[in-house]
C-alpha positions as CSV (number, residue, x, y, z in Angstrom):
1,X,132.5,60.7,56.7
2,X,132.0,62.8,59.3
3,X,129.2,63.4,62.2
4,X,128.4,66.8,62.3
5,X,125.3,67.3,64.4
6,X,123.2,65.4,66.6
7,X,119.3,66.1,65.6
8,X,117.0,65.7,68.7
9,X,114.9,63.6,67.1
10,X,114.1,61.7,63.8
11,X,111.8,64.8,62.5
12,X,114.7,67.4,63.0
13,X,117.0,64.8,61.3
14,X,115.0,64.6,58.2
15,X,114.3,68.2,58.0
16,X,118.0,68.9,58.1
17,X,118.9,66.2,55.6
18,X,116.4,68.0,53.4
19,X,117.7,71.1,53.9
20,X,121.1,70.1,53.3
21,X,120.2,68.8,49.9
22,X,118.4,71.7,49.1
23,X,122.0,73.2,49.1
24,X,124.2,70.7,47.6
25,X,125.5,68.8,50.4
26,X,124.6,64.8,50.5
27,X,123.5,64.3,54.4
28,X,123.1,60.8,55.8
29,X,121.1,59.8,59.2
30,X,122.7,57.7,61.7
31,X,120.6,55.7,64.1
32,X,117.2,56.2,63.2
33,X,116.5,52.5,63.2
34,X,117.7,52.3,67.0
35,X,114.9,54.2,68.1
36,X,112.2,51.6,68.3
37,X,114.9,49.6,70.9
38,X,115.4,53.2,72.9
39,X,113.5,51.3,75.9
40,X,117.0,49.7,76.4
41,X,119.3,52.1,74.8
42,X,120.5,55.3,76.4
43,X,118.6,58.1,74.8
44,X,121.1,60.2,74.0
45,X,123.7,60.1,71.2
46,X,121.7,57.4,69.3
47,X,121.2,60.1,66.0
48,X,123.7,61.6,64.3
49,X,123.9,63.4,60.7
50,X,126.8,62.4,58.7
51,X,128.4,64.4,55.9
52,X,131.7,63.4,53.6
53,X,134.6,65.1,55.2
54,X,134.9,67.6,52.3
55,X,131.4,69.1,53.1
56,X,131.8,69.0,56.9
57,X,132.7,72.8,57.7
58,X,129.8,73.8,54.9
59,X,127.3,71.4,56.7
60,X,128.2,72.5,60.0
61,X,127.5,76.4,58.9
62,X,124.7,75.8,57.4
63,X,122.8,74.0,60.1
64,X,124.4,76.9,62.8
65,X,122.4,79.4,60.6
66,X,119.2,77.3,60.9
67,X,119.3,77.0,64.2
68,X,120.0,80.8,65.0
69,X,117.0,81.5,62.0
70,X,114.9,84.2,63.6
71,X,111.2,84.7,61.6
72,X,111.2,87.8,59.1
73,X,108.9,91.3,60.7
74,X,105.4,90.8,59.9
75,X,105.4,87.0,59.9
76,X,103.9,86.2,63.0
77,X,100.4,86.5,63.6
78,X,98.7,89.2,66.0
79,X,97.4,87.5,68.7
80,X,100.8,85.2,69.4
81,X,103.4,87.9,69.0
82,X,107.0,86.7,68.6
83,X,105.6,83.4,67.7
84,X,106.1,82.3,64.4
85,X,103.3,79.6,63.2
86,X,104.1,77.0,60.7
């Protein structure tokens, strides 16, 4: 297994497990159960996705193309130009 990205927070972790499933590749989350204790921890490095070594580079791709995602022409509405609402 292999970490491949650090998610900045337990939403974008899930979301990017999800979206990793929806292609094939078996994502796990890393350190979502330290968060409660993140008075004490250092905030930083506590999640991590992990994917078997085999689907690493894929992974790693997709999640670089979600993250550079720009919203389609004609998707955002008129009043908040260059904002896409979800």
């Amino acid at each position: 297994m292999q970490r491949i990205y650090d998610p900045q927070d337990l939403i974008e972790a899930e979301l990017l497990v999800g979206m990793l499933a929806s292609e094939g590749v078996d994502a796990h989350v890393v350190g979502g159960h330290l968060l409660g204790a993140i008075g004490e921890l250092p905030a930083c490095g506590l999640l991590g996705l992990l994917v078997v070594n085999e689907q690493a580079e894929r992974a790693r791709n997709l999640i670089a193309a979600y993250n550079t995602a720009q919203p389609l022409p004609g998707d955002e509405p008129d009043s908040f130009p260059g904002v896409l609402l979800c």
